[in-house]
C-alpha positions in Angstrom: 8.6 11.1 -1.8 9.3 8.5 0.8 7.4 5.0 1.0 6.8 2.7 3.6 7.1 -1.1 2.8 6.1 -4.1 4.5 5.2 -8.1 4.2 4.6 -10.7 5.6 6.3 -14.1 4.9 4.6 -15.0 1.7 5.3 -11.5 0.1 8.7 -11.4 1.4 10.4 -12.1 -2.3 8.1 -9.7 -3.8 9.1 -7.1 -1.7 12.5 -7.9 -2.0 12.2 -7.4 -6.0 9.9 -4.3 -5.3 13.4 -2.8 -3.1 15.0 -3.1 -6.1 12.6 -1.3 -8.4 12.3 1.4 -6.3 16.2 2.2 -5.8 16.5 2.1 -9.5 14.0 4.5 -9.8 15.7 6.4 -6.8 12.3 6.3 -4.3 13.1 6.8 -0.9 11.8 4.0 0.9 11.7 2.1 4.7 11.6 -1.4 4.9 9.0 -2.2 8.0 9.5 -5.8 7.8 9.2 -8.7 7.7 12.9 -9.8 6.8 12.2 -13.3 6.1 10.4 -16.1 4.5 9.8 -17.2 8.3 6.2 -16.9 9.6 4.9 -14.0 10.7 1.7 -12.2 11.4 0.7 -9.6 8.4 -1.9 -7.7 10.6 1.4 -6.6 13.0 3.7 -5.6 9.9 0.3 -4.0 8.4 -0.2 -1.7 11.3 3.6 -0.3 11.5 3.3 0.8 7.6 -0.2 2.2 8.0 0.7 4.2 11.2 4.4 5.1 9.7 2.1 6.8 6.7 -0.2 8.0 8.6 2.2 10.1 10.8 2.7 11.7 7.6 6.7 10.8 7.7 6.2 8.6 4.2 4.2 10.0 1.2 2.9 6.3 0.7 3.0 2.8 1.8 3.3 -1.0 0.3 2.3 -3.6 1.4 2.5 -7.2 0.3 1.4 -10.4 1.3 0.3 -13.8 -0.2 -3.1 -12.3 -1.5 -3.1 -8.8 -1.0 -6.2 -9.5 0.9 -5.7 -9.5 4.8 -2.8 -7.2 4.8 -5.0 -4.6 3.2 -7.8 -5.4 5.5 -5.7 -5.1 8.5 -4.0 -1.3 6.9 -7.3 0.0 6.6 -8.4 -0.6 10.3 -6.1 2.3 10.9 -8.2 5.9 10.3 -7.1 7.7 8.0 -5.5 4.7 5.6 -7.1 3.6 1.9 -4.9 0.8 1.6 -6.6 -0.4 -2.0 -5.6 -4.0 -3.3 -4.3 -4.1 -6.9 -3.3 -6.2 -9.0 -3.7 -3.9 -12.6 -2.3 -0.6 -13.8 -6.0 0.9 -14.0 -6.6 0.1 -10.6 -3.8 1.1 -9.4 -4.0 4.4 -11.0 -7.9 4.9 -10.0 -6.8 4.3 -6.8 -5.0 7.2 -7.0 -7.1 9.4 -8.7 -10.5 8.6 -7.1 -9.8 7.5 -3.8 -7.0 9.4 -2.5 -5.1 5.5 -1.7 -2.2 6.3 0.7 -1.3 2.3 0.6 -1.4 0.0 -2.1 -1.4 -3.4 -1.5 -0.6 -6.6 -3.3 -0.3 -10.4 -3.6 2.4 -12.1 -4.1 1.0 -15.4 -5.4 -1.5 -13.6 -7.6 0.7 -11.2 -9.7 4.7 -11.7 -10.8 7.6 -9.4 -10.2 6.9 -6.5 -13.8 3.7 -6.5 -13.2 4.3 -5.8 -9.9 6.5 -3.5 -10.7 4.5 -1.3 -13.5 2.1 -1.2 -10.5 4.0 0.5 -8.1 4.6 3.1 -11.4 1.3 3.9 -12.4 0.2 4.4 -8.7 3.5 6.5 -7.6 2.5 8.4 -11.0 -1.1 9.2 -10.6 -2.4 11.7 -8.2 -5.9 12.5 -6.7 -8.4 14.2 -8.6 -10.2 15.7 -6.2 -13.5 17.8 -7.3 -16.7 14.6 -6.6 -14.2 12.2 -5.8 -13.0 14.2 -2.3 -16.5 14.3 -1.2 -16.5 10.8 -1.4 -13.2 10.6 0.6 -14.5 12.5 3.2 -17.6 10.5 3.6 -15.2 7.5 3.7 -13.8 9.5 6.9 -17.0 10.6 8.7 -17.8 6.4 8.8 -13.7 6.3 10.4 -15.7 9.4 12.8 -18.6 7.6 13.9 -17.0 4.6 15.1 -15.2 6.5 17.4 
């Protein structure tokens, strides 16, 4: 498993801590940037973790910023991404298991470091269910195909 990690300014200490976590746990990860607490745009770091998982070179990606909001908005602009924005284990995890999410996103000024942390876990740890829930997935691609 390899993940792709990203954020902007605000989510910069986060992600830091989230480095961490993940080499402990000895994940395999990319840090896309940003490598500061100086400005920065999330919708550019967004786009180089969503197309770096989409290339299928990383299993998953993270991505953080203040909210969790427009860094998830901006990941999902790329077809093919479910970037989902969580900031519980159950969601995380449901994620997982009923929408296939390839991302998870999350904010750094909503959530702390453990939970951030547990998280990552229970998302890394769940997998897709597949059966009702993939027919779903595929409808969320056919909107990604008519927009084309």
């Amino acid at each position: 498993m390899k993940i792709a990690i990203g954020s902007d300014h605000a989510g910069f200490p986060l992600k830091e801590a989230v480095k961490k976590h993940l080499e402990k746990k000895g994940v395999e990860y990319k840090d896309f940037g940003t490598y500061s607490q100086e400005s920065c745009d999330y919708p550019d770091i967004a786009k180089d973790v969503a197309l770096a998982v989409k290339s299928g070179e990383f299993t998953f990606g993270i991505l953080i910023c203040g909210t969790g909001i427009g860094i998830s908005i901006a990941a999902n602009k790329v077809r093919g991404i479910r970037a989902a924005l969580c900031h519980d284990t159950f969601s995380a995890k449901a994620a997982r298991a009923h929408n296939n999410a390839n991302i998870l996103a999350m904010g750094a000024r909503v959530i702390g470091e453990g939970l951030a942390c547990e998280i990552i876990d229970a998302f890394l740890a769940s997998n897709f269910e597949g059966g009702r829930h993939q027919r779903r997935v595929d409808k969320i691609h056919l909107i990604e195909d008519e927009q084309r």
